[in-house]
TORNUDO-236851 format. One line per field, with one value per residue (C-alpha): x, y, z; residue in three letters; residue number from 0. Coordinates in Angstrom, 2 decimals. Layout:
xx (X	...)
yy (Y	...)
zz (Z	...)
residuo (ALA	...)
num (NUM	...)
//
This chain:
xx (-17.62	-15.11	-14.23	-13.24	-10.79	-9.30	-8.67	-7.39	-5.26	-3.98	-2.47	-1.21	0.59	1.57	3.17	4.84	6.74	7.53	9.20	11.05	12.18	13.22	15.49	16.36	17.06	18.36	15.09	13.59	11.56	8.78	4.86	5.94	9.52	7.93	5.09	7.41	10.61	10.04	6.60	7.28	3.78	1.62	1.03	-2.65	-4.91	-6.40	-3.14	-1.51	-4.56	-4.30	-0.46	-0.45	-2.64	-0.47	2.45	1.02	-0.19	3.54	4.64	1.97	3.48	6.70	7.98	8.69	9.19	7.54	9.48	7.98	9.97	10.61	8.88	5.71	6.44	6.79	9.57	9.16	11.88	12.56	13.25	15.53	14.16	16.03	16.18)
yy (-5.30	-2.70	-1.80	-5.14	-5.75	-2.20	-2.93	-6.52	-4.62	-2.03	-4.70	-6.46	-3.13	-2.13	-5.68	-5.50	-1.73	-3.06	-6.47	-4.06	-1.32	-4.28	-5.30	-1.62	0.39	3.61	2.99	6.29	6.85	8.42	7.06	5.97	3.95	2.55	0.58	-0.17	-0.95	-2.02	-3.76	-4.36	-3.83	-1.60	1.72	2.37	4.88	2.38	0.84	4.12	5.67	2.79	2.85	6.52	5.80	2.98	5.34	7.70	5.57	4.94	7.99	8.65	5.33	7.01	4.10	6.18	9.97	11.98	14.98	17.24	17.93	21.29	19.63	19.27	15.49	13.83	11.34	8.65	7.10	4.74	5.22	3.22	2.14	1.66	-1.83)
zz (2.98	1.02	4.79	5.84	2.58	3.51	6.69	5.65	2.76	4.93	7.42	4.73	3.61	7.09	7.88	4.58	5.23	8.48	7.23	4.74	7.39	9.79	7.42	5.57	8.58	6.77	4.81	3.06	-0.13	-1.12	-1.81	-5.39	-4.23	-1.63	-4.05	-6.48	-4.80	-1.47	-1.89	-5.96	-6.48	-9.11	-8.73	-8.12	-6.87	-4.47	-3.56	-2.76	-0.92	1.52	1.49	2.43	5.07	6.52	6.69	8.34	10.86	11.22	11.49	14.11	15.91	15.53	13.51	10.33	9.60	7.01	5.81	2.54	0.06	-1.74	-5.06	-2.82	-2.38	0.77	1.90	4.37	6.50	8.95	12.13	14.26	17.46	20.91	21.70)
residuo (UNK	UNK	UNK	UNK	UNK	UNK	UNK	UNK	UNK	UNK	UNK	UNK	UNK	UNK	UNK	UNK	UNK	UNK	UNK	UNK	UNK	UNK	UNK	UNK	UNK	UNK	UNK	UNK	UNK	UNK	UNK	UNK	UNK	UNK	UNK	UNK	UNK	UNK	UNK	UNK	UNK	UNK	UNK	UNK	UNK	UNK	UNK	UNK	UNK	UNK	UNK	UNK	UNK	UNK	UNK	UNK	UNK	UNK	UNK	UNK	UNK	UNK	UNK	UNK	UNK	UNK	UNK	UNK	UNK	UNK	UNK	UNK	UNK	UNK	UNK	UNK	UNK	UNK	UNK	UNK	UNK	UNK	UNK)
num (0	1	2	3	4	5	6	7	8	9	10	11	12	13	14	15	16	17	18	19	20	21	22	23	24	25	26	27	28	29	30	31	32	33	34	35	36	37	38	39	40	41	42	43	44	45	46	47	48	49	50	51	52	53	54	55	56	57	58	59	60	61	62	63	64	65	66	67	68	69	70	71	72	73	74	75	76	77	78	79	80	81	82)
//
């Protein structure tokens, strides 16, 4: 059952980041700025777990890029895709 409401909280996320980079383009921030200012939601464990997983699912899509930071911290951006 906890597999089904990932998988249904995960698409939720993922259709959520899209919605925002669809509209943000030049889109970029990290794990943190994404749940708080592009979804406006709490900062969890859970939440981010499942959000990290969802972005790198886009990055493997080649829909966002990951870059790591000097700090250790990671930084994900949009990418613009040829229409």
């Amino acid at each position: 059952m906890a597999c089904d409401d990932d998988a249904t909280r995960k698409a939720s996320l993922r259709a959520a980041v899209l919605r925002h980079i669809a509209g943000h383009p030049d889109a970029s921030d990290t794990l943190e700025g994404i749940q708080r200012c592009w979804l406006l939601i709490s900062v969890t464990p859970d939440v981010s777990r499942l959000l990290e997983e969802v972005l790198e699912a886009l990055v493997t899509t080649q829909q966002m890029r990951r870059t790591s930071l000097p700090d250790g911290g990671v930084l994900y951006t949009a990418l613009h895709q040829e229409r």
